[in-house]
FIPA-645875 format. One record per residue (C-alpha): residue in one letter; x negated, y, z negated. Coordinates in Angstrom, 3 decimals, decimal comma. Example, Ala and Ser with C-alpha at 12.3 -4.5 7.8 and 13.67 -1.06 7.14 Angstrom:
% residues 2
[atom "A" [-12,300 -4,500 -7,800]]
[atom "S" [-13,670 -1,060 -7,140]]
//
This chain:
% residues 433
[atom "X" [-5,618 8,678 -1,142]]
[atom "X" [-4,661 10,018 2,211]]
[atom "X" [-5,571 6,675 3,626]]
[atom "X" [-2,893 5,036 2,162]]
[atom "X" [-0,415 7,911 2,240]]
[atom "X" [2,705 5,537 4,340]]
[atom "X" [2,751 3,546 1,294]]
[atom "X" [4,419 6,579 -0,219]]
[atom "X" [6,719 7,100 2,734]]
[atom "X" [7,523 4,067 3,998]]
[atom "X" [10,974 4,073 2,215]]
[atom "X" [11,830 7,379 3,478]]
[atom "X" [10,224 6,101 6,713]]
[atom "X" [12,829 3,785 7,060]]
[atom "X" [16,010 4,767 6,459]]
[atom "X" [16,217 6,474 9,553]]
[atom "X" [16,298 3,025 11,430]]
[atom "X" [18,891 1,491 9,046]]
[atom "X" [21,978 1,687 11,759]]
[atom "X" [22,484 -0,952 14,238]]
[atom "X" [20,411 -0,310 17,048]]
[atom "X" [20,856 -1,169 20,855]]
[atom "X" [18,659 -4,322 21,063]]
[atom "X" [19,902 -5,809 17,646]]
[atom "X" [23,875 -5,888 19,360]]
[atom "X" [22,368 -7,027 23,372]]
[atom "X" [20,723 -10,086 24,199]]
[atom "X" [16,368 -9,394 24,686]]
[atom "X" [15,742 -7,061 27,988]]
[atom "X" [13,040 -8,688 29,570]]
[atom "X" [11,102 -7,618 32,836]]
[atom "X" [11,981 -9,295 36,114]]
[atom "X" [9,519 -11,251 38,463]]
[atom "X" [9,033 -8,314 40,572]]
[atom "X" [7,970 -6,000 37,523]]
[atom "X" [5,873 -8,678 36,511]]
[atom "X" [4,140 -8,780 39,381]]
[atom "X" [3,808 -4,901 39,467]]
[atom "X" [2,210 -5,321 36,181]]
[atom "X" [-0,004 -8,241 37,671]]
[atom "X" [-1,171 -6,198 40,956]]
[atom "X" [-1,896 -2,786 38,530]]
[atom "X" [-4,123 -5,322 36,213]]
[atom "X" [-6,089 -6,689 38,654]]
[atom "X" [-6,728 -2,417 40,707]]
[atom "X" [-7,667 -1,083 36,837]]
[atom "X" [-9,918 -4,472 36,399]]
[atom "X" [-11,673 -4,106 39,651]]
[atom "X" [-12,163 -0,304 38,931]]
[atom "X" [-13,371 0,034 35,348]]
[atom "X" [-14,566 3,103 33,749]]
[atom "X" [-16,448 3,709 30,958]]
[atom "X" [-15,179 5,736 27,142]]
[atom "X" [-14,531 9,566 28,187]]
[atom "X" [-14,990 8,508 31,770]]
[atom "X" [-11,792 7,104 32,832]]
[atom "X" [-10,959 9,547 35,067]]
[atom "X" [-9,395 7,226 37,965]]
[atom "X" [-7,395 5,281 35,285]]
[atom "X" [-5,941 8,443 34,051]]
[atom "X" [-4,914 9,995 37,540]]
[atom "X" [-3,499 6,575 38,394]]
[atom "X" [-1,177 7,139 35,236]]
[atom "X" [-0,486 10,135 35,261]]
[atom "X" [0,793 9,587 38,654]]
[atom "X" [2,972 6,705 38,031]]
[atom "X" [4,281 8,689 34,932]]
[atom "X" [5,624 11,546 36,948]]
[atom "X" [6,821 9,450 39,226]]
[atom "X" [9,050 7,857 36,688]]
[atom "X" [10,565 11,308 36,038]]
[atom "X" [8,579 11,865 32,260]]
[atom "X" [6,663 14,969 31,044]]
[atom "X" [3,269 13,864 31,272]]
[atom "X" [0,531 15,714 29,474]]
[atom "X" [-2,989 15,016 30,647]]
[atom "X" [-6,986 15,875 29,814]]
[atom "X" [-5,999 15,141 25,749]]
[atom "X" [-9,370 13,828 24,415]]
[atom "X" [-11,053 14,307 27,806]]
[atom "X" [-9,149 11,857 29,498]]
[atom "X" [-6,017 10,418 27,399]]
[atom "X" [-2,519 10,927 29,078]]
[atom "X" [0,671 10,854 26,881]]
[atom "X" [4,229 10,715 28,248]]
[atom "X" [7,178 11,489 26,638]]
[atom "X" [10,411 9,605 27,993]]
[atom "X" [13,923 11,863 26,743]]
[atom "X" [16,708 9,615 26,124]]
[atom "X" [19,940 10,363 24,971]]
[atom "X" [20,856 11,963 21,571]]
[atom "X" [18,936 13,319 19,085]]
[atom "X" [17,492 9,851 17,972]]
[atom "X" [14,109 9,502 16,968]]
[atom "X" [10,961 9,494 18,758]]
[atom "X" [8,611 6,348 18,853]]
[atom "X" [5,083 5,992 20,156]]
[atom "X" [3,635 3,231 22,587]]
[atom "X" [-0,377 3,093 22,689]]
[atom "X" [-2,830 1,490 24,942]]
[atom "X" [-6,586 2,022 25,459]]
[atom "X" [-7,974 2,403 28,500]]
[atom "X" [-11,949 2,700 28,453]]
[atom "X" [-14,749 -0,494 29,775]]
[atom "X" [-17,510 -1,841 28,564]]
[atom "X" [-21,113 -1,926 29,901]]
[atom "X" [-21,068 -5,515 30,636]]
[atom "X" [-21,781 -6,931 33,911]]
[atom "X" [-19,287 -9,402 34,938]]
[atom "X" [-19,683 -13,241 35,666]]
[atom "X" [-16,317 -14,543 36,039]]
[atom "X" [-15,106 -15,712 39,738]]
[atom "X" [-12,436 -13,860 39,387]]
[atom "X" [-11,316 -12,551 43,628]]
[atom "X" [-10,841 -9,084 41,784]]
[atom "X" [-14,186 -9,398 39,476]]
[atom "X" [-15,530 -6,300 38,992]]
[atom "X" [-18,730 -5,128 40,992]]
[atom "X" [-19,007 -1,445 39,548]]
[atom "X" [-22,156 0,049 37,749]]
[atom "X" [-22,647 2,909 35,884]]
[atom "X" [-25,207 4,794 33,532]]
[atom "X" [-25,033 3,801 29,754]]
[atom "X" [-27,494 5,519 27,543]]
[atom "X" [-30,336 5,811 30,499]]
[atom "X" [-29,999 2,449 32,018]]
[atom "X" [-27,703 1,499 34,804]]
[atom "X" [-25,437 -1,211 33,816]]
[atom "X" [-22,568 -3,227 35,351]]
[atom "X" [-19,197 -2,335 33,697]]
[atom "X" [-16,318 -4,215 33,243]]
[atom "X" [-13,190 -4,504 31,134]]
[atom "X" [-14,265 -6,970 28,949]]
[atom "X" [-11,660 -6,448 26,214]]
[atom "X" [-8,558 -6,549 27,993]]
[atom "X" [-7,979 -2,978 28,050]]
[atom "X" [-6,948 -3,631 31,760]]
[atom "X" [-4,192 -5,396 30,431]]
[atom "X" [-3,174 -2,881 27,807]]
[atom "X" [-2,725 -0,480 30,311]]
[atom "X" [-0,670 -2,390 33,213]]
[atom "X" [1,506 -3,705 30,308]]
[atom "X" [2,772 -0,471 28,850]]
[atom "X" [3,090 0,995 32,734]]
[atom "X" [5,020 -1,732 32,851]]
[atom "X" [6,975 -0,642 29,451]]
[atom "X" [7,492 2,800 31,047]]
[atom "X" [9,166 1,437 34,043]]
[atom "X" [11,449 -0,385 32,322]]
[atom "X" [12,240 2,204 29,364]]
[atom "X" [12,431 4,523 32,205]]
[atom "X" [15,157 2,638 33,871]]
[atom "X" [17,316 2,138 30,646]]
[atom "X" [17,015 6,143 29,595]]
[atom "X" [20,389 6,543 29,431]]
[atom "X" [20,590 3,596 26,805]]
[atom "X" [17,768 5,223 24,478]]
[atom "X" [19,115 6,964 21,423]]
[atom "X" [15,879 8,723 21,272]]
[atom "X" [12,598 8,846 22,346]]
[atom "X" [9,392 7,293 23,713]]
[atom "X" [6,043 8,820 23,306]]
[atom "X" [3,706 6,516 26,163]]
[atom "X" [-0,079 7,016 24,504]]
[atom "X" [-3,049 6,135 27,723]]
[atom "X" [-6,120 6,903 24,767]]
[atom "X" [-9,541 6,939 26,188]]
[atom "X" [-12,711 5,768 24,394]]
[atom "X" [-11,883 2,898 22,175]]
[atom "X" [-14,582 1,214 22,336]]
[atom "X" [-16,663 4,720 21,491]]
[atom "X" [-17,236 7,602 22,415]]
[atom "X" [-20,507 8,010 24,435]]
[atom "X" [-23,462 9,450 22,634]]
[atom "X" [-23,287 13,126 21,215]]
[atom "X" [-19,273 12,923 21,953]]
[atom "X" [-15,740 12,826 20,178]]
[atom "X" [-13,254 10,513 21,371]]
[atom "X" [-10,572 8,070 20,964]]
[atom "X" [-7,586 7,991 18,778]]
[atom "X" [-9,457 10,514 16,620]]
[atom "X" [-9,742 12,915 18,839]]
[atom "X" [-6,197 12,658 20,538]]
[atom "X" [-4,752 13,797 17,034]]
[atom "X" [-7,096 16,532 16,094]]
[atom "X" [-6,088 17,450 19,656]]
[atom "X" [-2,203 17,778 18,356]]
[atom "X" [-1,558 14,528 19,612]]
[atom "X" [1,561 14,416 16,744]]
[atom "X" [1,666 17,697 16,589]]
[atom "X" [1,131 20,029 19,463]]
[atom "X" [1,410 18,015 22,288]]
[atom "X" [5,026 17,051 22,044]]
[atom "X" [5,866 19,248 19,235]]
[atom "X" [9,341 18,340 18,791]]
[atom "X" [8,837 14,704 19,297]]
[atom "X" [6,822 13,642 16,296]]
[atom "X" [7,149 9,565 16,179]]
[atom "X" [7,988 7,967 13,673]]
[atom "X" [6,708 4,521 14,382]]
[atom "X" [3,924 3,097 16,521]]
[atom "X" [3,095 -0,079 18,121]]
[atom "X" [0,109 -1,330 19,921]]
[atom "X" [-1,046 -4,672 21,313]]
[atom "X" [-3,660 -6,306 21,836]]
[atom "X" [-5,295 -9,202 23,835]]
[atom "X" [-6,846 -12,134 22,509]]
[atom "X" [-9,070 -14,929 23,398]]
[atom "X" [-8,599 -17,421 20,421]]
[atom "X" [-5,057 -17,760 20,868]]
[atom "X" [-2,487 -19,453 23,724]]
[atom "X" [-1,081 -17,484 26,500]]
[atom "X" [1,744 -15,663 25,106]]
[atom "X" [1,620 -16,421 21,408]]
[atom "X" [1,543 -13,555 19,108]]
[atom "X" [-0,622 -13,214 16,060]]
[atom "X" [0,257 -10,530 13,067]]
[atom "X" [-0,413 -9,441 9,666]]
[atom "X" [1,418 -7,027 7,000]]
[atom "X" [-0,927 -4,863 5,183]]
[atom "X" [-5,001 -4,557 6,069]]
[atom "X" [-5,594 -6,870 9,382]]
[atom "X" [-8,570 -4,930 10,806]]
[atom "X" [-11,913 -3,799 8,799]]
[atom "X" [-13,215 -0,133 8,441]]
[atom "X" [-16,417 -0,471 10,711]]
[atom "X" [-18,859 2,306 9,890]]
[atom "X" [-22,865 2,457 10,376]]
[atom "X" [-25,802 3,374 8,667]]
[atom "X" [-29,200 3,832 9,189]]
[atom "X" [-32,055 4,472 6,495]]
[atom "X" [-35,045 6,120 7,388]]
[atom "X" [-37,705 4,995 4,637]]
[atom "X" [-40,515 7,105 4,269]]
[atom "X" [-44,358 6,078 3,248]]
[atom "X" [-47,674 7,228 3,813]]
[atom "X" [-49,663 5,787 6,932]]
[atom "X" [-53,275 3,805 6,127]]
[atom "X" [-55,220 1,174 7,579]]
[atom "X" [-54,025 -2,605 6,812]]
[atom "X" [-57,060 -3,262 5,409]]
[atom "X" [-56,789 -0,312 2,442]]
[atom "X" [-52,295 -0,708 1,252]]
[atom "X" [-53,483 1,179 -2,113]]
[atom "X" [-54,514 4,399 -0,285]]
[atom "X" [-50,815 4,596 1,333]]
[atom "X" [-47,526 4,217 0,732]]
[atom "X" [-46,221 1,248 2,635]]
[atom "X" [-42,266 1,483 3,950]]
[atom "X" [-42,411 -1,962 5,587]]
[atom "X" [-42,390 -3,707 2,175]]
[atom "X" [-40,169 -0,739 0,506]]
[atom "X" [-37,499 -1,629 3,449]]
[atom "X" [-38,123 -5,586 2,536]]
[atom "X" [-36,922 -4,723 -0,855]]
[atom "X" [-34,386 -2,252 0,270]]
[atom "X" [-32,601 -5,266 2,911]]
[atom "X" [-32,632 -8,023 -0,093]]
[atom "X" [-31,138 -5,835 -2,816]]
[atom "X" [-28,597 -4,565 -0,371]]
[atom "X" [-27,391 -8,081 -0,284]]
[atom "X" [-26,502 -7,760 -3,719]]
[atom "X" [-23,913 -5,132 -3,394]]
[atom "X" [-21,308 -7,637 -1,760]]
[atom "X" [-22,537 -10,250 -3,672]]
[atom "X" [-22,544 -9,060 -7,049]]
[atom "X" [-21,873 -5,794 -7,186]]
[atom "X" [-18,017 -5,548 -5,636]]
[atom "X" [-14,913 -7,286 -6,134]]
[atom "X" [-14,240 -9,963 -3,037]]
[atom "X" [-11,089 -10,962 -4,732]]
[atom "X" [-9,474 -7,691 -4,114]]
[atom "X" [-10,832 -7,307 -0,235]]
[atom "X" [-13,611 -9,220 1,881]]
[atom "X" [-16,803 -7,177 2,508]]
[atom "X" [-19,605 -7,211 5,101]]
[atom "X" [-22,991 -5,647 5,007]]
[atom "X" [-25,330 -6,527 7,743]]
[atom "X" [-28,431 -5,255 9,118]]
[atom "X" [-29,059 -5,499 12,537]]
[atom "X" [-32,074 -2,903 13,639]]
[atom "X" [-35,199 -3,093 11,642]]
[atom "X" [-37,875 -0,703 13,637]]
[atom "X" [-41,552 0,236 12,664]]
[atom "X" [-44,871 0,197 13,543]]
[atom "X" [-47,403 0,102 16,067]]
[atom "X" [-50,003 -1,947 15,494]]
[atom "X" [-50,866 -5,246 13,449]]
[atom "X" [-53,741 -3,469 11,204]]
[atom "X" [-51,466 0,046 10,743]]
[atom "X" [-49,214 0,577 7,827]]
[atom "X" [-46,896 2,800 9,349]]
[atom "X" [-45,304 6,292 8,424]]
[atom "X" [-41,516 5,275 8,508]]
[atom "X" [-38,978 2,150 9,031]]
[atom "X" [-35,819 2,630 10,642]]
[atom "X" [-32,883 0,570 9,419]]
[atom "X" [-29,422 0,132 11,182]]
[atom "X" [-26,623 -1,824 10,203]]
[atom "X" [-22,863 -2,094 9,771]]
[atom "X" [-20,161 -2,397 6,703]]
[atom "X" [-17,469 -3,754 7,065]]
[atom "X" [-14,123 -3,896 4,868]]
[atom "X" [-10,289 -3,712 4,019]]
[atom "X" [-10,249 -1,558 1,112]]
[atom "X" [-10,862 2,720 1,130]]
[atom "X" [-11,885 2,814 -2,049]]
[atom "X" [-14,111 -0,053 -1,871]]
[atom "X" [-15,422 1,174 1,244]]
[atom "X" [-16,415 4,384 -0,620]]
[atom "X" [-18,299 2,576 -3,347]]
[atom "X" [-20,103 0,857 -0,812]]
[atom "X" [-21,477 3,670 1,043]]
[atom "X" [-22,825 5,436 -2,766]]
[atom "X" [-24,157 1,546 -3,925]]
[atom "X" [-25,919 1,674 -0,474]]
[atom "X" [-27,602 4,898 -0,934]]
[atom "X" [-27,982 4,415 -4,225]]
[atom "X" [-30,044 1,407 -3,748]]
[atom "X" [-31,944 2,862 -1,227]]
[atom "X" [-32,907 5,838 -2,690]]
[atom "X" [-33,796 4,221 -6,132]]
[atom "X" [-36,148 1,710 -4,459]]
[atom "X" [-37,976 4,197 -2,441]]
[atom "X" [-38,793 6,244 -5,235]]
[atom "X" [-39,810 3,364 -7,613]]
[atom "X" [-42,467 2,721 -4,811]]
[atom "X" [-43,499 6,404 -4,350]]
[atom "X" [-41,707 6,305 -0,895]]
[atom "X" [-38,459 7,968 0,222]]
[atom "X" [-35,310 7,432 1,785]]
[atom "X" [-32,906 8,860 3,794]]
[atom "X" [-29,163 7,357 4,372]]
[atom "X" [-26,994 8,754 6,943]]
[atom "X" [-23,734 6,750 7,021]]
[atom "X" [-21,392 7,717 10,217]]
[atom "X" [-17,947 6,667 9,078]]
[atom "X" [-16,432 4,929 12,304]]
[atom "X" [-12,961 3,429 12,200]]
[atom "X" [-10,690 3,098 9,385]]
[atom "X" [-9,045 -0,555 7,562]]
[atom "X" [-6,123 -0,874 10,726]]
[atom "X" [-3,276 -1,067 8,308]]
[atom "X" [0,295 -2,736 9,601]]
[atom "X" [3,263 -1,314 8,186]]
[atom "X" [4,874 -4,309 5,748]]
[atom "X" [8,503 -3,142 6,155]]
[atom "X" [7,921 -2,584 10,014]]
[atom "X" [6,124 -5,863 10,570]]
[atom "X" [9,000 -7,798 8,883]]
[atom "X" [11,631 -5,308 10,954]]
[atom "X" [9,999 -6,414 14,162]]
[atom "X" [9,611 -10,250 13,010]]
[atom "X" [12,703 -11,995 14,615]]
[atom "X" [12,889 -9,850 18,034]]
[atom "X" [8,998 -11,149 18,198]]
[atom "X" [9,818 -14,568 17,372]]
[atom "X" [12,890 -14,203 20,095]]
[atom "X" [10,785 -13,298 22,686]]
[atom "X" [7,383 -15,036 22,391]]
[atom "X" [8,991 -18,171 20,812]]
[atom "X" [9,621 -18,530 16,666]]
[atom "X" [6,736 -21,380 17,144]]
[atom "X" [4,109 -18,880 18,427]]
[atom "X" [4,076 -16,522 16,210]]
[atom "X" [1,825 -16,900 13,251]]
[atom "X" [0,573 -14,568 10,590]]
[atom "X" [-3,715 -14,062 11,331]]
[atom "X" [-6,567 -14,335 8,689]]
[atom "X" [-7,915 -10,907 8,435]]
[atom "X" [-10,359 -9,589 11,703]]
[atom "X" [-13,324 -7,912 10,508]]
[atom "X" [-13,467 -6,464 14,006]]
[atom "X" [-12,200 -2,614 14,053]]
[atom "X" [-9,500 -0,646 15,958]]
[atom "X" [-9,013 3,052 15,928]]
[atom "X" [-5,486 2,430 16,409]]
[atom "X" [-5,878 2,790 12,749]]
[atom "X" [-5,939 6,507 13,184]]
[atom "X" [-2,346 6,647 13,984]]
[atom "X" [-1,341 4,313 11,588]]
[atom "X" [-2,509 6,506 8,828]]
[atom "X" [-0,023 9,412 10,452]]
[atom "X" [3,369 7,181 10,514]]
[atom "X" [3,920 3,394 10,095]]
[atom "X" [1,951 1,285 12,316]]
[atom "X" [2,284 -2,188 13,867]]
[atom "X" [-0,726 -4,310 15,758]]
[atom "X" [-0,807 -7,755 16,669]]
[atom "X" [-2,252 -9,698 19,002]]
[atom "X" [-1,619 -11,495 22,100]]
[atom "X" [-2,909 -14,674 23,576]]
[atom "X" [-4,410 -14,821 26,867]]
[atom "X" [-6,453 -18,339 26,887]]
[atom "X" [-4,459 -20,852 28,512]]
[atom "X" [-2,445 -24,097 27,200]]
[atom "X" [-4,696 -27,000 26,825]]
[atom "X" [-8,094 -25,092 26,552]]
[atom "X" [-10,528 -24,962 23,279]]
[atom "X" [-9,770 -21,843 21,455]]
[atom "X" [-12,770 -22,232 19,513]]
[atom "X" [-15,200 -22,309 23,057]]
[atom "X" [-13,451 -20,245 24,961]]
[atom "X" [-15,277 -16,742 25,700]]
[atom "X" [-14,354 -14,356 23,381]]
[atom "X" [-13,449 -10,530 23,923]]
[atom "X" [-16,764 -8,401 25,046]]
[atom "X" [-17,796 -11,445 26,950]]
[atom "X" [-19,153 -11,451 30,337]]
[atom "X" [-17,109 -14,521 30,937]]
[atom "X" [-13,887 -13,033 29,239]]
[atom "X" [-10,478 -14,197 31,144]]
[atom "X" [-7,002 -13,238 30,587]]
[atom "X" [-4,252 -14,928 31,527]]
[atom "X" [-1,924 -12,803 33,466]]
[atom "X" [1,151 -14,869 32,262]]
[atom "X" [0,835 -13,469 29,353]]
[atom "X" [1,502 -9,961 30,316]]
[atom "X" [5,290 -10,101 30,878]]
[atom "X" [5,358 -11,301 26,950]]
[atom "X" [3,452 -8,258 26,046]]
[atom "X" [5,883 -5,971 28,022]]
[atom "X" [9,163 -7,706 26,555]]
[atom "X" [7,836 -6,618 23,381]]
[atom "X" [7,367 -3,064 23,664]]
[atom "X" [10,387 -2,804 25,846]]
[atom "X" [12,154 -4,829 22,762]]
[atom "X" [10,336 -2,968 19,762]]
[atom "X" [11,560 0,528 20,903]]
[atom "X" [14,873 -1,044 21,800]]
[atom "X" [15,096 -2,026 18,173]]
[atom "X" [14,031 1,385 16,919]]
[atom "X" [16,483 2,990 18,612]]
//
């Protein structure tokens, strides 16, 4: 399948990294206080200024600008809002690609933070606070911080660094395309830079359950697929008091939501790759003595396996449709495929292993139980090999287990932990090349 298509390459992938590189005969570059602090004072602007998916139009001018200014081609207004720079070093070395998402949340924020964010915005109708509840602050002021550097040490670089700003990864809004999707229908491989192709990508990304500064990773599958359904079930409206002369879809969706249980549980193979089907919208109705027309149902599957992920989605509407009819009702089942399994490169992973170890410390970093959370870095892991890990951000000494997770209104980041995540994509691409 096309899904797993850098299995096939990953060989071929590699040999063009097998000479000594810059960073495997130096000691590891790492950022100096007053980039640090850079990074630090951009964080806190972007965090006090979020914007929400397809609307981060003051993120991308900021940039843009800082781009320019550090002598790159910058291409802008890819995906609405994404900005991509492309840093020429010397030679005809390869290129490699640096991501980091830039888009909000609609939360409203509750930390004490002096920069907490007091901006509000319009999410689907309502006016909501917004804040960067994921850490995508972060993301951004560390790989400005990466361009600086790489910037500095052009001459050094026996190739190439593609700088990927990506709007919308936590979704596009509403009747929109956006994301990593989009950038690459968009000729984000192709087009944009069309003789600078990479040939690797990294991202990062901040995390709550672990220390500031330690690093978590996995070869293979680490994030789910995360797509949604909804079933529309069909009856015939009567009074309460008179089921037989209607069709009643409240007790059709009953069945429907218990035998759905049984696909994970008996119907596919948990040994080869966990599975999640939940339902989490159950709408009908409008009064206690009406059997209604219809019942909405919404939910989520989640899982690490394409092809299992296809046999979910036909068991699913299988099951629905099947029921329905047996109780002279119907059903319709729309699935919208979101992201794909986020799948880390094996031979990159273990490439990457010992300058990660270097630089975070060989005691904090630790392979991660798979997330059944999704990234659509997972689109551009599917184009060329991939690598995603995670950082720490909850301070020494602290309950990981208690502390408030990403998407939190209460979510903190420890700004220590920024310089790590800069050292490695300064130290990843100085490895690659």
């Amino acid at each position: 399948m096309k899904h797993w298509a850098f299995a096939l390459t990953t060989a071929a992938v590699m040999s063009v990294w097998a000479s000594p590189t810059y960073a495997q005969q130096q000691s590891p570059v790492m950022i100096d206080s007053t980039l640090e602090q850079q990074v630090i004072d951009w964080r806190r602007h972007i965090h006090a200024n979020p914007e929400l998916s397809n609307r981060e139009y003051e993120t991308a001018k900021m940039v843009a600008n800082h781009l320019r200014e550090l002598g790159l081609e910058v291409k802008t207004d890819i995906a609405h809002t994404g900005v991509v720079g492309l840093l020429k070093g010397r030679g005809d070395g390869p290129t490699v690609a640096l991501r980091a998402d830039m888009d909000a949340l609609p939360v409203t924020e509750k930390t004490e933070l002096p920069f907490k964010s007091t901006v509000k915005s319009t999410y689907r109708g309502k006016e909501v606070g917004v804040m960067h509840a994921c850490g995508h602050d972060t993301h951004v002021a560390m790989l400005m911080g990466a361009a600086e550097k790489l910037a500095s040490m052009r001459d050094e670089l026996n190739g190439n660094v593609l700088f990927i700003f990506q709007p919308a990864e936590e979704g596009a809004p509403e009747g929109e395309e956006g994301g990593a999707e989009l950038m690459l229908k968009q000729g984000l491989f192709s087009d944009v830079f069309p003789d600078y192709k990479p040939e690797r990508v990294f991202g990062i990304h901040v995390w709550a359950g672990f220390p500031t500064g330690h690093i978590g990773y996995r070869k293979g599958p680490l994030m789910a697929s995360s797509d949604k359904f909804e079933i529309t079930v069909k009856g015939k409206q009567t009074h309460g008091s008179r089921p037989w002369a209607g069709v009643d879809p409240i007790v059709t969706s009953a069945q429907i939501i218990n035998s759905a249980q049984t696909i994970i549980s008996r119907q596919t193979d948990i040994t080869k790759a966990p599975a999640v089907l939940s339902f989490g919208i159950v709408e009908g109705g409008v009064r206690n003595n009406i059997i209604p027309d219809d019942v909405t149902l919404i939910g989520t599957i989640r899982n690490f396996d394409m092809d299992i992920r296809s046999d979910i989605h036909n068991r699913l509407t299988h099951t629905a449709e099947t029921i329905a009819e047996a109780n002279g009702a119907e059903a319709d089942v729309k699935i919208d495929l979101g992201y794909p399994v986020t799948v880390n490169n094996p031979d990159l992973v273990e490439e990457m292993l010992p300058i990660t170890r270097e630089i975070a410390g060989a005691d904090n970093v630790k392979e991660v139980p798979l997330v059944t959370g999704a990234e659509d870095f997972s689109y551009y892991a599917l184009e060329v090999p991939g690598m995603f890990v995670f950082l720490g951000v909850t301070p020494e000494g602290r309950d990981m287990a208690s502390e408030p997770s990403n998407h939190s209104p209460y979510f903190y980041a420890d700004e220590k932990a920024l310089k790590t995540g800069v050292n490695l994509y300064v130290n990843w691409t100085l490895e690659s090349l």
